[in-house]
C-alpha positions as CSV (number, residue, x, y, z in Angstrom):
1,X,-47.0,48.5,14.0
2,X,-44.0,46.5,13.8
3,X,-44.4,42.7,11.8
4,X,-40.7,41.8,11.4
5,X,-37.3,41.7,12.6
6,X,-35.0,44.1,10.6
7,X,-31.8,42.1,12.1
8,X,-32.4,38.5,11.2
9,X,-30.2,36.9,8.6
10,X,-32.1,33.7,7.0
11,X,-29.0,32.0,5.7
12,X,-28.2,30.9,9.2
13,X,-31.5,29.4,10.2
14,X,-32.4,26.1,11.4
15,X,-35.6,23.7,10.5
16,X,-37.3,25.1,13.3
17,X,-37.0,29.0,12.4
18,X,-41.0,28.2,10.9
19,X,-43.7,27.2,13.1
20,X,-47.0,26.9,13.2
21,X,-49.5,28.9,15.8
22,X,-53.0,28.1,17.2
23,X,-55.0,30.8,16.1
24,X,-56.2,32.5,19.8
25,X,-59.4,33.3,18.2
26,X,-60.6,30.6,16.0
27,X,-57.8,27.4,16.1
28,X,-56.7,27.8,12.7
29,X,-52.8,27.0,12.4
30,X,-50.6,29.9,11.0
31,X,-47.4,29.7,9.8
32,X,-44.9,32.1,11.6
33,X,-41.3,32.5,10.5
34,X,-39.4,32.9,13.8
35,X,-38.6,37.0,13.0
36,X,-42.5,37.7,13.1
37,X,-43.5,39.5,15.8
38,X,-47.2,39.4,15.1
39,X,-49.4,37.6,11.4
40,X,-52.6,37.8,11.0
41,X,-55.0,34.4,10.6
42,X,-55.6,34.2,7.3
43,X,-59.0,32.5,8.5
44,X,-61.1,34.9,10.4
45,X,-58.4,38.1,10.0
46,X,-57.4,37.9,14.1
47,X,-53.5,39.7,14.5
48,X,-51.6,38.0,17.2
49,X,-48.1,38.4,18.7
50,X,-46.1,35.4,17.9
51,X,-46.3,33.6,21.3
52,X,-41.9,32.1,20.5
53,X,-40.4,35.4,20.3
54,X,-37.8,36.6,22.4
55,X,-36.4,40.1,21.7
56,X,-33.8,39.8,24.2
57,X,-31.6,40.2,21.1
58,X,-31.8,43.9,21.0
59,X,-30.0,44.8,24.2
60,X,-26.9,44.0,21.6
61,X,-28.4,44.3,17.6
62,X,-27.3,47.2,16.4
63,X,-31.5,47.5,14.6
64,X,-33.1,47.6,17.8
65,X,-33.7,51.0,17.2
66,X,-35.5,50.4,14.1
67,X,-37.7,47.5,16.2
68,X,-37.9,47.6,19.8
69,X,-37.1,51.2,19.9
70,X,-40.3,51.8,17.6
71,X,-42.4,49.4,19.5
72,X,-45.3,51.7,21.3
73,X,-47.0,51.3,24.5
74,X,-49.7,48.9,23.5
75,X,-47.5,46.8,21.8
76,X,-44.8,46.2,24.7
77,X,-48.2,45.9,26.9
78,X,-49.4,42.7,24.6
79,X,-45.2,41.0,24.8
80,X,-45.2,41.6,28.4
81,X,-48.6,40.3,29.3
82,X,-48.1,37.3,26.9
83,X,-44.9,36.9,29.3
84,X,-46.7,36.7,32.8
85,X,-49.5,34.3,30.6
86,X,-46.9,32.1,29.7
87,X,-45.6,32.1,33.2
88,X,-48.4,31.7,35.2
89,X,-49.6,29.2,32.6
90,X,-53.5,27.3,33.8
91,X,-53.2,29.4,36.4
92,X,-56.6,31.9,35.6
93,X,-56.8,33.2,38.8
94,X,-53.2,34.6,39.1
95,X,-53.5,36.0,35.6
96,X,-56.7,37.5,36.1
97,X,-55.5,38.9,39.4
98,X,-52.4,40.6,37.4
99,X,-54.7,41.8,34.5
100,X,-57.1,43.9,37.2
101,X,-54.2,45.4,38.7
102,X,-52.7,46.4,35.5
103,X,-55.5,47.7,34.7
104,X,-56.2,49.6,37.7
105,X,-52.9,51.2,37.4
106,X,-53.3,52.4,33.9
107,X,-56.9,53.8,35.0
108,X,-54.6,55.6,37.5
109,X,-52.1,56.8,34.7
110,X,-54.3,57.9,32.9
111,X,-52.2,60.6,30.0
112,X,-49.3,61.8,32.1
113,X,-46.8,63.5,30.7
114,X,-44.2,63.0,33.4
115,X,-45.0,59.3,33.5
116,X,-43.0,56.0,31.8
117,X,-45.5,53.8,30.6
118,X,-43.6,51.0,29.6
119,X,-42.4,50.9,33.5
120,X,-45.8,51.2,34.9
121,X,-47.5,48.6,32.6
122,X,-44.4,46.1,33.1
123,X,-44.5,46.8,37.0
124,X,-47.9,46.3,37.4
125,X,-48.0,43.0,35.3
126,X,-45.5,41.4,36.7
127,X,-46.1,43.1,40.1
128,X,-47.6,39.4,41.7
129,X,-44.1,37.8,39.8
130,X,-42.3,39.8,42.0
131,X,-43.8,39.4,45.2
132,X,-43.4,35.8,45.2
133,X,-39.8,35.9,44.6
134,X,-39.4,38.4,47.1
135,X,-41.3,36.3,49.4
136,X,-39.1,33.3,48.9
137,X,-35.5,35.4,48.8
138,X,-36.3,36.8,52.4
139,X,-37.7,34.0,53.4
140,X,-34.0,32.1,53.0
141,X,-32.3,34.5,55.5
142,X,-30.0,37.5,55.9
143,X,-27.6,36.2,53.5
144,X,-30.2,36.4,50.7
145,X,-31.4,39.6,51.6
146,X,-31.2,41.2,47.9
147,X,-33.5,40.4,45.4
148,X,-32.3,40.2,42.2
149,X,-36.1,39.0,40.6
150,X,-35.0,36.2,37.8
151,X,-38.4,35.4,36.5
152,X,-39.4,39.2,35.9
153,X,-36.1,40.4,34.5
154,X,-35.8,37.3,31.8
155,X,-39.5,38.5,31.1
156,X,-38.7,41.8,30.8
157,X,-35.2,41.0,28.9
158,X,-37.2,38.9,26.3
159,X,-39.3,41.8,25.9
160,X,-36.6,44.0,24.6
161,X,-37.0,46.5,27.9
162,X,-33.5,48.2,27.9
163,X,-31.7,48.1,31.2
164,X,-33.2,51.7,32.8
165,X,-36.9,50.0,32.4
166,X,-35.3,46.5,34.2
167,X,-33.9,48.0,37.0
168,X,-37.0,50.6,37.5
169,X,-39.7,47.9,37.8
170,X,-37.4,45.4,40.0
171,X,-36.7,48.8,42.1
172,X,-40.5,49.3,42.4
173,X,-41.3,45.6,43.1
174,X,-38.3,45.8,45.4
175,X,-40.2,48.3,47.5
176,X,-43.4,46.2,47.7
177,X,-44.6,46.2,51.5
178,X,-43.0,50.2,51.7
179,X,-45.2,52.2,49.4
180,X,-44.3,54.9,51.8
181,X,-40.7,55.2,50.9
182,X,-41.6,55.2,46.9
183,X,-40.5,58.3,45.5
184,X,-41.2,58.1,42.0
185,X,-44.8,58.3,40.3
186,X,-44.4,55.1,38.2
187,X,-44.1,53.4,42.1
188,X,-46.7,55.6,43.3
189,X,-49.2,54.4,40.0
190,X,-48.3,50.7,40.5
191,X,-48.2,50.3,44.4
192,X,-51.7,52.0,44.7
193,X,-53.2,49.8,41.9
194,X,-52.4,46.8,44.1
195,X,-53.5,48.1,47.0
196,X,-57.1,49.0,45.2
197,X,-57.1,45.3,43.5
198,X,-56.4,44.0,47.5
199,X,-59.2,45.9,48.9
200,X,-62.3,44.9,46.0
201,X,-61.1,41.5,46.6
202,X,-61.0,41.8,50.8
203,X,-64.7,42.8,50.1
204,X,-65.8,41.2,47.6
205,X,-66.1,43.5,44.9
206,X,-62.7,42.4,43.2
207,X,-62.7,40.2,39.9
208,X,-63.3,36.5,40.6
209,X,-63.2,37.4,44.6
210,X,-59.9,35.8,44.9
211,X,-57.8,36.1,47.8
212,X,-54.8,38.8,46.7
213,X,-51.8,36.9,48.0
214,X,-49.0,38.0,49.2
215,X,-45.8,35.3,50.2
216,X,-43.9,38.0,51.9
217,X,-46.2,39.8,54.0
218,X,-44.9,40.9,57.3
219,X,-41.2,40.9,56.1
C-alpha cells in the first residue's frame, strides 16, 4: 500500500500543504500533509484516502513509477470512486446508481487474465459521468459531434490513469447506446453491467428503485 508521495519536495510548500480531514468513520479531525495519499485516524484506527489529492502530477514526475505505477487495483478503485463522490456530491441516488453498476461489472470480471481492471472499474464508475456529457455534446449539433468527456478525463487525470487507460474508458463511454459495435472485453464488461443495473431498476429489483437515466437516449 502506498502512504506517500516519493516526488514531493517540502522546501517549496505553502501554509496550506497541511490540512485537516473529517474522519469518514467517526468525525475525528486528522492531520494530512498534502503528499499523503491515505493516514489512519488515530482515534478509532479507520485508513482513508486523503479526499485533496490530485495525482495528476505523475503523467510528468519522473517517481510515478515508484507511486502510481505501484498503486493496485483496489486502491485506484477507492481514488476513482472518491472522484465520481466528489462529483456527484449530495446526490445519493446517482452515486448509488454508479456503485451498483461498478459493481455489477466487477461481478462480471470476475479474475480474467485478458482483462484491464483499472479500465473496467474507471469505465464503469464514471460510466453515468459520461453519458450525461455525451447527452449534452450531441444534443448542441453536428458541429459538436465529438466528445471529448471533460469531467471523466480530469477525474481520471487526477487519478494518475496514464493516457492508454484515458482514452480506453472515454472510447467505451463513447460507444454508449452501441454496445453492439464494442469490440473489446473491458466494453463488453462495462456496457453489460449497465444494461443489468437498467433492467433491476425497470423492475424493481434495482438498489433504491431509481429510474437509470440516460440524457442521450435515442441519439
Amino acid at each position: 500500500m502506498i502512504t506517500k508521495c516519493p516526488g514531493q519536495d517540502t522546501q517549496f510548500w505553502g501554509p496550506d500543504a497541511i490540512y485537516s480531514v473529517e474522519c469518514p468513520k467517526c468525525g475525528n479531525q486528522v492531520e494530512f500533509f498534502k503528499d499523503d495519499i491515505r493516514r489512519r485516524c488515530p482515534e478509532c484506527g479507520h485508513m482513508f484516502l486523503n479526499p485533496k489529492l490530485n495525482l495528476g502530477c505523475a503523467r510528468w514526475c519522473q517517481f510515478a513509477d515508484q507511486c502510481v505505477g505501484a498503486m493496485d487495483k483496489e486502491e485506484f478503485r477507492e481514488i476513482i470512486v472518491a472522484g465520481m463522490k466528489n462529483f456527484y456530491g449530495d446526490d445519493q441516488e446517482k452515486i448509488d446508481q454508479a456503485l451498483e453498476v461498478l459493481r455489477r461489472a466487477e461481478e462480471i470480471m470476475g479474475p480474467q487474465e485478458d482483462v484491464n481492471p483499472k479500465v473496467v472499474i474507471a469505465a464503469a464508475a464514471l460510466y453515468g459521468i459520461g453519458i450525461d456529457e455525451r447527452g449534452r455534446t450531441v444534443k448542441r449539433g453536428p458541429a459538436q459531434e465529438e466528445v471529448n468527456f471533460p469531467t471523466v478525463r480530469d477525474i481520471l487525470e487526477s487519478s494518475g490513469a496514464r493516457d492508454k487507460i484515458i482514452e480506453e474508458v472515454c472510447r467505451i463511454l463513447e460507444s454508449h447506446g452501441h454496445p453492439e459495435r464494442e469490440n473489446s472485453s473491458e466494453g463488453k464488461i462495462v456496457h453489460d453491467a449497465f444494461q443489468m443495473v437498467g433492467r433491476d431498476r425497470e423492475s424493481g429489483n434495482g438498489v433504491g428503485a431509481v429510474e437509470l437515466k440516460d440524457s442521450s437516449a435515442g441519439m
